[in-house]
N, C-alpha and C positions, 0 to 999 in steps of 0.2 A: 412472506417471512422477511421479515428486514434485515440488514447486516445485526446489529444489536440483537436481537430476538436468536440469532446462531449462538453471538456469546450467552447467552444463559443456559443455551442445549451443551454446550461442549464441556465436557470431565478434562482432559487432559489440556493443560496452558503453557506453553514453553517461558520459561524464565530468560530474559537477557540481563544484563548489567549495563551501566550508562556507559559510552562506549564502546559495547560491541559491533560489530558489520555484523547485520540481519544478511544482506546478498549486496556485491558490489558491480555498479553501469560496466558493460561488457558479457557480465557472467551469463549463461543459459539460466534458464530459470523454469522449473515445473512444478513451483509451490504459490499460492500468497498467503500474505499475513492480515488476520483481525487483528487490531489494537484489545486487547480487556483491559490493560492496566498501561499507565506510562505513556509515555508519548516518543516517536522517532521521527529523524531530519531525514528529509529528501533532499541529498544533494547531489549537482548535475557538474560536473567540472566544477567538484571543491567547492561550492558554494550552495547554501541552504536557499533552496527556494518552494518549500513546506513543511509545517511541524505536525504531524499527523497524533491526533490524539483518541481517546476511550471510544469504539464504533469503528475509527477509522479502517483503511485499507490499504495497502500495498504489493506490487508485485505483479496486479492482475494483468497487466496487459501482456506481458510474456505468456501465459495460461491462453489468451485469444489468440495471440497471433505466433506464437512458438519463434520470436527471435530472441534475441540476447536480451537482458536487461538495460533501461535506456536510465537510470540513477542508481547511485549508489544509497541505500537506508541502512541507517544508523542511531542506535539504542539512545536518545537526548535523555532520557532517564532510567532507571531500574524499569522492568518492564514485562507484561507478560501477554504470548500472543496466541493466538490458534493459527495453528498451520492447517491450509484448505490445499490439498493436494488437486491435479489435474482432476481426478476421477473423481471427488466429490465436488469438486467444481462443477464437472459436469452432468453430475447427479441436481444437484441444485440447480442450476441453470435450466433443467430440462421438469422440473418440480416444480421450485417454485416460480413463476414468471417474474415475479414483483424484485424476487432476486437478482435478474438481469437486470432490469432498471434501477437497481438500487448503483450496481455497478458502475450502469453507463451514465449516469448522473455524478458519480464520484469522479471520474474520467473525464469528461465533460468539463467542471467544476476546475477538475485539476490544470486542464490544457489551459482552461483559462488564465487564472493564475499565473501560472511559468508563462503564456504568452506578455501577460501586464509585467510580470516582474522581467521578461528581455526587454521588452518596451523602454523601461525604467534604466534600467542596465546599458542600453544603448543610448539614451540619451546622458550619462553619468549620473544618474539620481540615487542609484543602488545605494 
């Protein structure tokens, strides 16, 4: 089951509004969020460095590793999300397999990214 393939199973979609804090870098965190609708910023000290859209993911790595959150996300447009608590996290995790790799390739994907954009940032290109 893919990330996508969840949003068509899920009834219930949390609305944000553009603007809102979904969860801010510091906080604890025992939820993540699917994108269904809209898209939100990943930002790390104040500064955007991913726009996550329709599929996407956030939050997960505090569900893995139970520290704090390492960004702050933030509603970039009107938006609706599904909240995957710890325990259906690990209901799926333990169900679907394809589910963990769907994860750990988002993960993956992402470090990337934030590692190219300090790269950038370090050199002044940002």
């Amino acid at each position: 089951m893919s990330i996508e393939s969840i949003l068509r199973t899920v009834e219930k979609l949390e609305p944000y509004s553009t603007g809102d804090i979904i969860f801010r870098e510091g906080e604890t965190g025992d939820v993540m969020y699917v994108v269904a609708e809209g898209k939100l910023d990943i930002k790390i000290r104040d500064r955007v460095v991913e726009t996550v859209g329709l599929g996407g993911i956030v939050g997960e790595m505090s569900l893995i590793d139970e520290k704090v959150r390492s960004a702050t996300v933030i509603a970039a447009t009107d938006c609706k999300l599904v909240r995957i608590s710890k325990r259906l996290f690990g209901v799926l995790v333990r169900e679907i397999p394809s589910f963990s790799l769907d994860v750990m390739r988002v993960m993956a994907d992402r470090i990337r990214r934030i590692d190219e954009f300090i790269r950038k940032v370090d050199k002044g290109v940002s």
